[in-house]
C-alpha positions in Angstrom: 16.8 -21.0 -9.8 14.9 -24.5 -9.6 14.0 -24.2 -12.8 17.8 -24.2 -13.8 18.4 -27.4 -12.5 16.3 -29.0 -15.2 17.7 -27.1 -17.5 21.1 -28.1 -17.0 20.0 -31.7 -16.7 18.2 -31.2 -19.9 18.5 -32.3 -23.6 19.1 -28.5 -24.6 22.7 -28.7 -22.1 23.5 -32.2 -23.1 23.5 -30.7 -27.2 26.3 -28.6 -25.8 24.7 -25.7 -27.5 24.4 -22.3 -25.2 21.2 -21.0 -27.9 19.5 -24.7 -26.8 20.5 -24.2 -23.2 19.2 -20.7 -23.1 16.1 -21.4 -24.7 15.2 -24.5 -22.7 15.1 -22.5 -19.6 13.2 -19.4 -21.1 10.4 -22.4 -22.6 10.6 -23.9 -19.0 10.1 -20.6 -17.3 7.7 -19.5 -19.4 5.5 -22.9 -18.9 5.7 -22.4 -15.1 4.4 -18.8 -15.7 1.1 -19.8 -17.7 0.5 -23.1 -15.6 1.1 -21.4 -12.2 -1.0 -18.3 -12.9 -3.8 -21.1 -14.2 -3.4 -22.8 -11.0 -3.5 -19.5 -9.0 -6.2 -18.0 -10.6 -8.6 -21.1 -10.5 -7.4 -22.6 -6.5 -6.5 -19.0 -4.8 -7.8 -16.1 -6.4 -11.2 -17.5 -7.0 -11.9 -18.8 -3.5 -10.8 -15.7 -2.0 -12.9 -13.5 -4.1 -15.9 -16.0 -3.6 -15.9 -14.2 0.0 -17.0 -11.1 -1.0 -20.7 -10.1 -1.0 -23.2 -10.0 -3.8 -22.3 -9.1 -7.5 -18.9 -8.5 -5.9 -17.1 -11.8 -6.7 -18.7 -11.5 -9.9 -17.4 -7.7 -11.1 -14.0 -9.3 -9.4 -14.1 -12.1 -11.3 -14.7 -10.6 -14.7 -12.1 -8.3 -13.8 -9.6 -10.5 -13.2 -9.9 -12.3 -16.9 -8.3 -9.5 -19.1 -5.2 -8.7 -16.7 -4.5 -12.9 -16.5 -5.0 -13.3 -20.4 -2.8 -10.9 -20.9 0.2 -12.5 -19.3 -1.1 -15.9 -20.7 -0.9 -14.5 -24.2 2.3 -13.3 -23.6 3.5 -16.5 -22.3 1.9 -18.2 -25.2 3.6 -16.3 -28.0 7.3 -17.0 -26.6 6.1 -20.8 -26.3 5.2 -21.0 -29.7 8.8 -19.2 -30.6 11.0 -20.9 -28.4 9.2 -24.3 -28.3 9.7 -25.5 -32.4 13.1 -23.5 -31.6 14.4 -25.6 -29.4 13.4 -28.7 -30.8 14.9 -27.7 -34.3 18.4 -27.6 -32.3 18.0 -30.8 -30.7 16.4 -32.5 -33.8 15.7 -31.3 -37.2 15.0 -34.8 -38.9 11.3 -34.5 -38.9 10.4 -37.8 -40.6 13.0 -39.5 -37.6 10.8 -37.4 -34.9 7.9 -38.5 -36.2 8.9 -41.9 -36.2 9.5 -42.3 -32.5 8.0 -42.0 -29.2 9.9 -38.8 -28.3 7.7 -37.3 -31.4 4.6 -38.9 -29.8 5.3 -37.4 -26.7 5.9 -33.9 -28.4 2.4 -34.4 -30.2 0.6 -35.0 -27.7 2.4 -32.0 -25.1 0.8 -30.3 -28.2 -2.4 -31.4 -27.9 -3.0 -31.0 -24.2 -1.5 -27.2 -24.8 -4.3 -26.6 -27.4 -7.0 -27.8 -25.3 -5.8 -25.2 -22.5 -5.5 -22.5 -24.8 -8.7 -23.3 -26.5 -10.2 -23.1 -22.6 -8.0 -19.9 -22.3 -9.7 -18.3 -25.0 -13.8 -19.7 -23.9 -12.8 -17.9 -20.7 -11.7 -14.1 -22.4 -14.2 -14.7 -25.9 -17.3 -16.3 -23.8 -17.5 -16.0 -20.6 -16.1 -12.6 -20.2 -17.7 -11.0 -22.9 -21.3 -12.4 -22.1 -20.8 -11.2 -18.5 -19.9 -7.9 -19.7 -23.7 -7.8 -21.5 -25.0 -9.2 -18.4 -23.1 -6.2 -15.9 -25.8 -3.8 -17.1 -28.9 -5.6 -16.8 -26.9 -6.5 -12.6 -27.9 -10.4 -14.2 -24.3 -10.9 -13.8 -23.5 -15.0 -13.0 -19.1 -15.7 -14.1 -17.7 -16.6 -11.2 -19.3 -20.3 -10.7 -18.7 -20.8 -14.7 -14.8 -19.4 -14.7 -14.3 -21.5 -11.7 -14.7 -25.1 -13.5 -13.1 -23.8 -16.7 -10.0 -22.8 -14.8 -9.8 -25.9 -12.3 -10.4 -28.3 -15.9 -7.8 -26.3 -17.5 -5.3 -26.6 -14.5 -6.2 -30.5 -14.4 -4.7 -30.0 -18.4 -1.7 -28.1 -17.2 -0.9 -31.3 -14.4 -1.0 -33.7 -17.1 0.9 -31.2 -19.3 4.0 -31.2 -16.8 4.0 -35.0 -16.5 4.3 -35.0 -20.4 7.6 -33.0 -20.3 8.7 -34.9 -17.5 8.5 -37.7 -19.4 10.4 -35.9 -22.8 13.0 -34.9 -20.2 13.5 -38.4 -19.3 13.1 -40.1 -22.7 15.9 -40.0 -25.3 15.8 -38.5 -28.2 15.2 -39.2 -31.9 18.6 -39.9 -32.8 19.5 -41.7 -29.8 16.3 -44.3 -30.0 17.1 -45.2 -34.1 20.3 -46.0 -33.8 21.8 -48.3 -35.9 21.5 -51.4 -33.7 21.2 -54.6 -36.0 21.9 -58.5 -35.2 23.5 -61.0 -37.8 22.4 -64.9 -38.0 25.7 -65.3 -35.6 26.2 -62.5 -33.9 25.5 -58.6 -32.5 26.6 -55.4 -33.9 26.4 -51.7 -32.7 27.9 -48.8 -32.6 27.7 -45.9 -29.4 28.8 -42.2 -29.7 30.7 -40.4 -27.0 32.1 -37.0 -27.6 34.5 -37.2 -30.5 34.9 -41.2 -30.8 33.0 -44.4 -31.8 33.0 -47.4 -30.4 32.1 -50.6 -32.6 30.7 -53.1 -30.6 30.4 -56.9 -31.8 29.6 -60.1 -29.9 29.7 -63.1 -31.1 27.7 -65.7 -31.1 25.5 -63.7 -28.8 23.7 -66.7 -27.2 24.0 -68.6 -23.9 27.0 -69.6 -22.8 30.9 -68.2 -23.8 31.2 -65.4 -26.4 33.4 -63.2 -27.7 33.5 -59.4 -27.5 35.1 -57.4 -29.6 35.1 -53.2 -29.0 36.7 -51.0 -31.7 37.1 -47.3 -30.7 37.6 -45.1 -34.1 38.3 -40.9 -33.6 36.1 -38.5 -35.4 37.5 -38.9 -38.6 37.0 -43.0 -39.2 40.7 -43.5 -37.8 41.4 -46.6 -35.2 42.6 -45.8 -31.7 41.7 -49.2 -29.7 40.9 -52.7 -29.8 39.6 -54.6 -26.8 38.9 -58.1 -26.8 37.4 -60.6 -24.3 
């Protein structure tokens, strides 16, 4: 339910489009799933099973990894779906989104989700498989290992959330390249809202008295209003 409140605050509801809306919240959902289980597994499950005694912990630990990566994989496959998804509904110019800072931000959400999935997969390919040679020889040592891993990787999954926090909050593409342009004696744009265009001019733009002149056109080019002042 809190998660729906970004959602609907989002840039998936303010396309309007119920497939953007609906896949913003499962990608948001989803997130919360791989970062919280991180978070848990690393700052709650670890501590508690560093209580038990001798190769305990350990045999808990290594037990633990498969039945987490499971639900991480999981988590990662829908992201990879419903991630490039969404983003194709809210912008499909790809030489405009990787123009802007939204695009930067995008990139490097990116990068910091590699870097936990790359620590995602020391944790099941390394660490769990080495410890599952050492069970026999009772040389076991994970739990100290999986502990830092996890903590660095929830550190990653902080940073992660501030990222979209900041895509949330940021406009997009479209929004930041628009056609703003100033004349040797003037100012000239044009804003979107719904189904009309308003033409903006303002002239001489300095200091001091000027005039402003906004032109509101319908969808198809035709006039509706002129305000001067």
């Amino acid at each position: 339910m809190l998660i729906s409140t970004t959602t609907i605050i989002g840039h998936g509801a303010a396309s309007e489009q119920i497939s953007a809306i609906i896949i913003d919240y499962a990608h948001s959902l989803i997130a919360s799933v791989w970062i919280g289980g991180v978070i848990f597994f690393g700052f709650i499950l670890l501590p508690a099973l560093s209580r038990l005694d001798g190769n305990k912990k350990e045999i808990g630990a290594l037990l633990a990894i498969p039945r987490f990566s499971s639900m991480i994989v999981i988590s990662l496959g829908v992201l990879i779906i419903t991630g490039p998804a969404l983003l194709w509904l809210l912008e499909d110019d790809v030489v405009l989104l990787s123009q802007s800072s939204y695009g930067f931000l995008i990139m490097a959400k990116i990068g910091v989700a590699s870097i936990m999935a790359a620590l995602g997969g020391y944790n099941q390919f390394k660490l769990q498989k080495s410890a599952e040679k050492d069970i026999k020889s009772d040389t076991i040592s994970i739990h100290r290992k999986l502990g830092r891993s996890l903590k660095t990787e929830a550190v990653l999954g902080v940073i992660l959330l501030g990222l979209v926090a900041l895509l949330t909050n940021s406009s997009l593409p479209t929004s930041q390249a628009q056609q703003i342009q100033q004349v040797t004696y003037g100012f000239q744009t044009s804003e979107f809202s719904e189904n009309a265009r308003f033409d903006i001019n303002i002239d001489p733009f300095a200091s001091g008295s000027n005039t402003i002149v906004i032109s509101v056109f319908d969808s198809d080019g035709n006039p509706r209003q002129i305000w001067m002042t």
